[in-house]
N, C-alpha and C positions, 0 to 999 in steps of 0.2 A: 514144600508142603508143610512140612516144620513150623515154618515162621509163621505160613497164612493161619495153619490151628492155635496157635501158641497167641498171634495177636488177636483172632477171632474169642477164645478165653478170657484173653485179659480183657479185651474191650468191653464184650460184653459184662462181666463181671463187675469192672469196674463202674461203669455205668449204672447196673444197680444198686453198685452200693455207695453210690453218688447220691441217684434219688433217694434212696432210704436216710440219708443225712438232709435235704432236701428238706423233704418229709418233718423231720424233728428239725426245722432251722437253723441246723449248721452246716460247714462249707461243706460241698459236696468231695473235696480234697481230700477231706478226713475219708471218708467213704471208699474213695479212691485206693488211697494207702491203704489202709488195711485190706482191701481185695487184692494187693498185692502181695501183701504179706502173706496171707492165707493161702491164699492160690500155687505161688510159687512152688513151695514144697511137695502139695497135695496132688497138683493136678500138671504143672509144668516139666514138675521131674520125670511124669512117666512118658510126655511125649520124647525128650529127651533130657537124659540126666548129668550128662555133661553140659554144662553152660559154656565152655571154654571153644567149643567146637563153632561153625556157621553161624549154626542157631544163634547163640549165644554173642556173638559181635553181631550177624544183624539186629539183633535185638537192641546193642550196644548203639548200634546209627540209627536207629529208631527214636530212640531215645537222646538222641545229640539232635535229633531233627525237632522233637517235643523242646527241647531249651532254646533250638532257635528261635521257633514262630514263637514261645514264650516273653521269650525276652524282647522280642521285637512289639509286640504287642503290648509290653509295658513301657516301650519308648514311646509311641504311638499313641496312650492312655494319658502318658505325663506329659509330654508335648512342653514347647518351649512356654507357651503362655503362661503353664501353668506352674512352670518353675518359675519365672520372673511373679509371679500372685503370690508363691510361697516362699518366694525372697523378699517380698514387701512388708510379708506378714510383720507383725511383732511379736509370732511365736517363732522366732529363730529363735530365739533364745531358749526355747522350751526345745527345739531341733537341737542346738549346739550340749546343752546339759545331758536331755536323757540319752544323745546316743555316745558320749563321753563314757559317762560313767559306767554303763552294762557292758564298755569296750574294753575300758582298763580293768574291770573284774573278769573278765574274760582272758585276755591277754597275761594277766596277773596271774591267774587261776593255769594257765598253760603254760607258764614259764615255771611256777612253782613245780609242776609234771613233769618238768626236766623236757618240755616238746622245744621244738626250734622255732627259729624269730620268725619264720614263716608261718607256721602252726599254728603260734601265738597269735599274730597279726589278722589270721582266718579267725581261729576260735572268737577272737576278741569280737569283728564283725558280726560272725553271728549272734552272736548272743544281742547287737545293739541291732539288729532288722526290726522292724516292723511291717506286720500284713495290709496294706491299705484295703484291697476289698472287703477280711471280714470287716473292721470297723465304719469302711462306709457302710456296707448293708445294716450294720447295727441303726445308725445314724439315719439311714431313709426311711427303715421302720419306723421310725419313732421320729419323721419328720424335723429331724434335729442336724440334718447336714448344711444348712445352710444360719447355723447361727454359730458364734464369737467359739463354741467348745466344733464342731463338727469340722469348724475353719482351720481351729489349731492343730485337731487333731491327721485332716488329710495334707495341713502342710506342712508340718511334720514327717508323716509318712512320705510325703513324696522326694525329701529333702535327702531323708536315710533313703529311698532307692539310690539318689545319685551316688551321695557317699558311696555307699556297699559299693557297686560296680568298680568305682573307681580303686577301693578296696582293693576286689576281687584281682583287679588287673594286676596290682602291683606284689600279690600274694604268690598268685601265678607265675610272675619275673622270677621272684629270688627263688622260688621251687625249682624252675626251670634252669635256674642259674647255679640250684646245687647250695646255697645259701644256709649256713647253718646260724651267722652271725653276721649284722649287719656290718660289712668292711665296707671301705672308701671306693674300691673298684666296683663292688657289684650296687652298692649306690648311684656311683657316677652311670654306670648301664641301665641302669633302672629309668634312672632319672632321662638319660638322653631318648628312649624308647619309648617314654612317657611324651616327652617333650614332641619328638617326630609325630607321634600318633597325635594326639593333642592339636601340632600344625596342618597333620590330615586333616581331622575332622571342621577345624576352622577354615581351611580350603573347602572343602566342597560345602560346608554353609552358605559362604561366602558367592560362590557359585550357584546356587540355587536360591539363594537371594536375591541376585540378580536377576532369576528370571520371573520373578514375581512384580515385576513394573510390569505398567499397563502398556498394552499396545495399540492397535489402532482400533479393536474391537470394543476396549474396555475391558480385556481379557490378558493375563499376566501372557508372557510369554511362552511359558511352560504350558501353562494350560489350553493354549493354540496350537502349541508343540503336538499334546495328548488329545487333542479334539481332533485333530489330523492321522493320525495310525488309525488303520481298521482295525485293530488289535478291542475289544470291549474293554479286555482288561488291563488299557494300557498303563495309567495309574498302580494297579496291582503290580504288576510287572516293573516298574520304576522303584517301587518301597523295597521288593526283595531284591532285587539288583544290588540297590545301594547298601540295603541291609549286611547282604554276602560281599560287597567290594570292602566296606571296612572292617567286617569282621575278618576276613581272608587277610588284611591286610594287616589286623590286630594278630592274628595267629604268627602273620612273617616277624614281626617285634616281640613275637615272644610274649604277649597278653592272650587269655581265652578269646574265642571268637567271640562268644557271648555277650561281651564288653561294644562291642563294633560294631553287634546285631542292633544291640539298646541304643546306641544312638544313633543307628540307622535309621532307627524306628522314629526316634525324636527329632529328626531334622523333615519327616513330614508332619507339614501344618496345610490348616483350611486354606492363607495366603500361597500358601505354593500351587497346591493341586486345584484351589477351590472346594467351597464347602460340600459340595452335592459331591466330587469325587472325593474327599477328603472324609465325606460318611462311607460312601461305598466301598474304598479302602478298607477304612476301619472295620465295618459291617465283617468283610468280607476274610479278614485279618481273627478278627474275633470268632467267626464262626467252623472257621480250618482249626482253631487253637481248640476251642471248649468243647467242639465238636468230633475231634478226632484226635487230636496229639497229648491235649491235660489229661483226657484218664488215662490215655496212655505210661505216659511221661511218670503220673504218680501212681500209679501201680506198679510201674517201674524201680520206682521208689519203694513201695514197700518189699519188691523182688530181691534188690539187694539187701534188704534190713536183713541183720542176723545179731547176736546178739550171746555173750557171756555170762555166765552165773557173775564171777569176776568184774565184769563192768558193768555192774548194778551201783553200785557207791559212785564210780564219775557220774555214770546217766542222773543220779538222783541230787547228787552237787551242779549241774550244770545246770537243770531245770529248777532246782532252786535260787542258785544266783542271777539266772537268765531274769527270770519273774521279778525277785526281790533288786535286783540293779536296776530293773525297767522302770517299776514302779515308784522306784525313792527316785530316779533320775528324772520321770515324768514331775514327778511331786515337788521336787527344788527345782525344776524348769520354767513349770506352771503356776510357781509362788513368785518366781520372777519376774514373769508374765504379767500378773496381776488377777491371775484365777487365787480365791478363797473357798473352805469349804466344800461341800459334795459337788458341786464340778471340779473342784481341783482335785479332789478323788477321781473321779469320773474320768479325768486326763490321764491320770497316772494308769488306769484299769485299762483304757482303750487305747494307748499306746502297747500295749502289753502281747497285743495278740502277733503271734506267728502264723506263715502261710506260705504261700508261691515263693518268693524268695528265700526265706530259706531253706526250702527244701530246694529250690536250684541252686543254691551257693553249698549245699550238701554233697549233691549230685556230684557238680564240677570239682568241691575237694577231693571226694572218691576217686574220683575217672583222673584225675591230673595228678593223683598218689602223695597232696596236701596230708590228708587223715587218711585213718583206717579205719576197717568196717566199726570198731568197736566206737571211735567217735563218732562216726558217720552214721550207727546205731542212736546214741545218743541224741543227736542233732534234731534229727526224725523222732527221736519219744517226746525230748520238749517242745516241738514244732505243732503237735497232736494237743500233747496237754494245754499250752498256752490256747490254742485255738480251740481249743474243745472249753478250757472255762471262762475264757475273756466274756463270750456274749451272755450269758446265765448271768454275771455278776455285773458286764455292766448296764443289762437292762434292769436289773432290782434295785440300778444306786440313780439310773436315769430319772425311774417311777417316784421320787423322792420331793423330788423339787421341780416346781412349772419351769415353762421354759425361758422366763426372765432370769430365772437363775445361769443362764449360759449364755445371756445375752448382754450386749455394754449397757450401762445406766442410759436412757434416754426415756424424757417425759411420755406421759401416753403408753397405750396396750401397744405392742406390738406383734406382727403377726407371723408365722414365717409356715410354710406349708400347711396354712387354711387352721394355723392354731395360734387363738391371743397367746400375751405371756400373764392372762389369771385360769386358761386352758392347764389340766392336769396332765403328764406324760401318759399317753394310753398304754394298759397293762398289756402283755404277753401276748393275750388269747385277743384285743382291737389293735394290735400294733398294723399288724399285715392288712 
């Protein structure tokens, strides 16, 4: 009864203060977390105030359930196609710089703290994530996702989800393994763990590669396979399968499941399943997630937030370096690139934002005893603030310049979502 009130609360709650962020055109995330934050104390402690108790770890797999369908959904999103479009780009480079630099001020920043090579290596991560959805939605508002800056900036994004995971994975080993210092032995385990899992994942590609030749129908073999079970959602059934056999099998190596889930998620493509069950997948993938586990998940998130008089100076060093690395790393990325001027502003601003990610690479450092509340407080403040000012500043520097200005040199107007490039950026109140 505990649990049913306790999630009926958060749910609700968070939901509203979803839409209310909604509402004022920021991620409904934000909204999320703080009805967590709120809530917790106010209203959770009186149904029960021990957290340690039932209540309290179911709560705890509740919330390990929200990182799964999570993470699987951003495998799912990024899809291999889209990583080989944001491998081609010629904003790797703008990918290889800004998530450099806000890693080694991270890392650097954590090691100077006296935390371990573990600690460091997480902190460092965090701070170089970026949110792809707020800055896509910046980008559709303003019709600006399908030119030369909304190009760099989701391939980018999608480039740092892989990293981070991959990250996360090997963050999680030397925790696991007790690591305070990187030695030659817990290197070599690291590395062979990585190795094995790695030959996992290329095995079962490789297998379901295969069953994407045509057969006699003009239909892959898989998808003969799944046109055959009376099962509707057999497809569905197939993603979290595979999702849960690599992550189960990332957890026996000593990686988060997490890690297993996301590329579970990424080894479904339209060639596999087909496009019509490869929507319905998705559809139906996305709508279990933002429908019932995101508010959960981040309300969850602001349930654990607690917070020091004491650890006000890190939270306010961490969010300052977080920002100022992102921004100078976007800035010398995208001057390499060949961005000038307010879009190479414009880059540096909207790489900047935090979101889903790092509040799941928070989460998992918490629950796998990476950080402590007090980082893990931190994590979460600059996750709020980067995502609460990224869009304000980078719709005023959008509104600046048409959209030739983020577009390559080529003769003639150009047009990209029903606007030339002598079309002004529409303001705030015609974006939507």
């Amino acid at each position: 009864m505990d649990l049913i009130l306790g999630l009926l609360i958060i749910f609700v709650t968070a939901r509203a203060a979803g839409e209310v962020m909604e509402k004022l055109h920021q991620s409904p995330m934000i909204g999320e977390v703080f009805a967590g934050i709120l809530v917790g104390p106010m209203v959770l402690g009186l149904i029960n105030p021990d957290p340690t108790t039932s209540f309290g770890e179911s709560l705890n797999v509740v919330a390990n359930l929200g990182v799964f369908i999570l993470v699987l959904l951003a495998g799912i999103e990024l899809g291999r196609e889209g990583l080989r479009k944001a491998f081609k780009e010629r904003s790797m480079v703008v990918a290889f710089v800004e998530f450099f630099l806000p890693f080694s001020l991270g890392y650097s920043l954590a090691a100077a703290l006296g935390m371990t090579f573990a600690q460091s290596l997480f902190l460092g991560t965090a701070m170089a994530v970026t949110a792809l959805p707020v800055s896509v939605r910046i980008l559709l508002d303003l019709n600006l996702l399908n030119s030369r800056l909304g190009r760099a900036i989701v391939s980018v994004a999608l480039v740092n989800d892989l990293v981070a995971f991959a990250m996360l994975g090997l963050v999680v080993q030397f925790t696991s393994l007790g690591a305070s210092t990187p030695e030659g032995v817990t290197i070599g385990l690291v590395a062979l763990n990585n190795v094995l899992f790695v030959g996992l994942v290329f095995c079962v590609a490789t297998v379901l590669k295969l069953t994407t030749r045509l057969g006699r129908n003009s239909e892959s073999y898989m998808q003969t396979f799944v046109s055959k079970l009376r099962g509707q959602e057999a497809s569905f059934a197939l993603c979290i399968s595979t999702a849960l056999g690599l992550g189960a099998a990332a957890e026996l190596l000593g990686i988060h499941f997490a890690v297993g889930a996301f590329y579970g998620g990424l080894l479904m493509t339209p060639q596999l399943l087909g496009q019509v069950q490869f929507n319905r997948v998705r559809n139906a993938v996305s709508s279990v997630t933002f429908g019932l586990f995101a508010p959960v998940f981040f309300a969850y998130v602001g349930l654990k937030f607690s917070v020091t008089f004491t650890a006000w100076p890190l939270i306010l060093g961490i969010t300052a370096i977080a920002f100022i690395g992102k921004l100078i790393g976007g800035l010398m990325g995208g001057f390499v690139a060949g961005f000038r001027g307010a879009p190479l502003l414009a880059l540096g601003v909207g790489l900047n934002a935090r979101g889903m990610m790092e509040l799941l690479l928070a989460q998992v450092g918490l629950a796998t005893g990476i950080i402590d509340t007090n980082l893990y407080s931190a994590l979460v403040i600059m996750t709020l603030t980067t995502t609460l000012s990224t869009p304000p500043i980078l719709k005023r520097l959008l509104r600046r310049f048409t959209v030739a200005d983020v577009l390559p040199r080529m003769p003639g107007p150009i047009a990209v979502g029903g606007l030339e490039s002598t079309t002004r950026i529409p303001s705030d109140e015609t974006a939507r």
